[in-house]
C-alpha positions in Angstrom: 88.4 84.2 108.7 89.9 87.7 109.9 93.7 86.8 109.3 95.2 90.0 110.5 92.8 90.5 113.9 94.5 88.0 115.9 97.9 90.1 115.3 96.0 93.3 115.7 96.1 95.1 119.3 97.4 98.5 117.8 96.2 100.2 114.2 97.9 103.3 113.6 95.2 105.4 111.5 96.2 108.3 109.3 93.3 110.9 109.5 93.4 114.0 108.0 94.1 115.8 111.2 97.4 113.4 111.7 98.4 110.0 113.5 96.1 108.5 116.2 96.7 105.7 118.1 93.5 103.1 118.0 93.3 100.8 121.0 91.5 97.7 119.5 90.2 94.3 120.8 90.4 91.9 117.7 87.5 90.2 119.1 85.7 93.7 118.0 86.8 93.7 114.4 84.0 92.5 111.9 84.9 90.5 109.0 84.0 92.8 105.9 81.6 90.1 103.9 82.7 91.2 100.0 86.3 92.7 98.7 85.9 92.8 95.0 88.4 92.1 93.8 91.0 90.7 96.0 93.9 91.4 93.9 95.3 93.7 91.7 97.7 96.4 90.4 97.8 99.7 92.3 95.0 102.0 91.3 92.5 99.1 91.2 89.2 100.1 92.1 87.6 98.1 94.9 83.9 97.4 95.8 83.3 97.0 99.4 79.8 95.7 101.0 79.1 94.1 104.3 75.7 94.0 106.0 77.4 93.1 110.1 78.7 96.4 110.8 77.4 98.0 113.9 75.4 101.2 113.0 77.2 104.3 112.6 76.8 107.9 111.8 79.3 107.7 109.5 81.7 105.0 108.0 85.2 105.6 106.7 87.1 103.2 104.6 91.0 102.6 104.7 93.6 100.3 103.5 96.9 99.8 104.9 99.3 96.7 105.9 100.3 95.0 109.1 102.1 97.1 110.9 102.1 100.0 109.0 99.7 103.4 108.9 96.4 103.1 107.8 95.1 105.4 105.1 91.8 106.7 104.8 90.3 107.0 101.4 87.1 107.1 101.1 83.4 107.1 102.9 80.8 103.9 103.1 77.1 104.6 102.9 75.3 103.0 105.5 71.6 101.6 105.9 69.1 101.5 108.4 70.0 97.5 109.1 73.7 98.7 108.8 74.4 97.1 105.1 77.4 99.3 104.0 78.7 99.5 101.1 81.7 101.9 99.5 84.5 101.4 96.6 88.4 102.9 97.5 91.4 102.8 95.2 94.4 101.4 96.1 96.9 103.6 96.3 99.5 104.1 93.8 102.3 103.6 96.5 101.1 100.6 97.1 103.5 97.5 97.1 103.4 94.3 95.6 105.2 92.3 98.4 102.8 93.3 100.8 99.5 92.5 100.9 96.8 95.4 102.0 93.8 95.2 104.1 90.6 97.4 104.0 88.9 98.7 107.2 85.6 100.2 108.4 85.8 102.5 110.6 83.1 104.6 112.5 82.6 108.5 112.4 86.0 109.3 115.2 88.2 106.6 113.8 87.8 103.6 116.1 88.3 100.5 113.5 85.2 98.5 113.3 85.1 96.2 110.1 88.1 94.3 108.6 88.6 92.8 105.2 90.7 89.6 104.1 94.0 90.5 102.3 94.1 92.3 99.3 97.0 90.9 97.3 98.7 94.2 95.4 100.5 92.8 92.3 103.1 94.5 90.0 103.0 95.2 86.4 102.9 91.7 85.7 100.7 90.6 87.9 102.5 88.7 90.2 102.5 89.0 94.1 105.8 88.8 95.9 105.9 86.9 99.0 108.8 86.0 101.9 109.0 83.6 104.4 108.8 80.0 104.8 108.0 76.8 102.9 106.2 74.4 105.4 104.0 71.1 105.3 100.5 72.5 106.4 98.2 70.8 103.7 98.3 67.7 103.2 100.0 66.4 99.5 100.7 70.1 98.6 103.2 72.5 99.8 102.7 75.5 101.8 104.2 78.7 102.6 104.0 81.5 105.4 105.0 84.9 104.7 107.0 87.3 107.4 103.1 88.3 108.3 102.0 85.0 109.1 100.0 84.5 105.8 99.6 80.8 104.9 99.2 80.5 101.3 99.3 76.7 99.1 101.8 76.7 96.6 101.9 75.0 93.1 103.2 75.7 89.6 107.5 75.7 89.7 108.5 74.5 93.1 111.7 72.8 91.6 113.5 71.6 94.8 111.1 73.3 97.5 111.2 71.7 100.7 109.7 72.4 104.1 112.1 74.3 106.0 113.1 76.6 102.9 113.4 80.1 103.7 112.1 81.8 100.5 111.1 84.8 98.3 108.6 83.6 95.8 106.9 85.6 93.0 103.8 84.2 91.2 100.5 84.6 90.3 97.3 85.0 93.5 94.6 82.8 93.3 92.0 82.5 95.8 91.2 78.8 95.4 93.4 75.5 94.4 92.8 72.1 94.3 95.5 72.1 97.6 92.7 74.5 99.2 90.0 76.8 99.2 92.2 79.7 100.7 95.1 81.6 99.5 97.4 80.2 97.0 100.5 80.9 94.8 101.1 80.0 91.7 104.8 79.9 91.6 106.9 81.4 88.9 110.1 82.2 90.4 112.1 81.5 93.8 114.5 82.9 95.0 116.6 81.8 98.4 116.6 83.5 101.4 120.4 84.6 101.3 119.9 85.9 97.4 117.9 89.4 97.4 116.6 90.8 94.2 
């Protein structure tokens, strides 16, 4: 599931000739099939493959955050049945309370493939997340970040409660035994009136 394309109306895309404004449909957007891997520090190399991408001439891959520029880094090789596949870096400015997304898109820019979130962590590996704790799985706690992410969360919840605006830091996992989506594994929490 394309988390970000139901939010997505507008991408800004930084080409090398400057800022362009990309009118997308989200019902246009391809979900980008493999993101290996789907978390790590900032330089982390990441392979890229999808074989649903319209054909195009030429493919460009960027990464960038919800609404934020987009940064192209690389180009995707394309086949004749339009399997691509391509490997970017994530940039060193990258932040770890943010998570990135990687994006296809054709030879002039128009967005055409989107990946699942790419969780950026810091030097210790943990993601930083804020928003609020909520009841969305049943027996387990859940959490939606300030971009609508819905992650499970387990490990030290202390005195978490729905209705707890929060900053948590932990570790990304892609599965859990609350769920087979996003989770975080809690190792600190801090309260929405405290900042770091």
């Amino acid at each position: 599931m394309i988390t970000l394309a139901g939010a997505l109306v507008l991408l800004m895309i930084t080409a090398d000739s400057g800022a362009a404004q990309r009118f997308v449909s989200p019902d246009s957007l391809r979900q980008l099939q493999s993101v290996v891997p789907l978390s790590g520090p900032p330089g982390t190399r990441v392979q890229i493959s999808s074989e649903n991408l319209p054909l195009a001439a030429r493919i460009h891959l960027a990464v960038g955050a919800i609404h934020a520029g987009f940064e192209t880094l690389a180009e995707g090789a394309q086949g004749e049945w339009g399997d691509m596949s391509g490997e970017i870096r994530i940039p060193e400015s990258a932040s770890w309370d943010r998570p990135l997304y990687v994006i296809a898109l054709n030879g002039v820019f128009s967005p055409i493939g989107l990946s699942n979130p790419f969780h950026v962590t810091n030097q210790e590996g943990l993601v930083r997340r804020e928003g609020q704790v909520t009841e969305e799985f049943e027996g387990c706690l859940a959490f939606r970040d300030e971009d609508e992410l819905l992650y499970a969360l387990t490990g030290e919840l202390g005195t978490l409660g729905a209705g707890d605006q929060v900053i948590v830091e932990g570790i990304y996992l892609e599965t859990s035994s609350c769920t087979e989506g996003s989770t975080i594994e809690v190792v600190r929490t801090i309260s929405g009136r405290e900042r770091p």
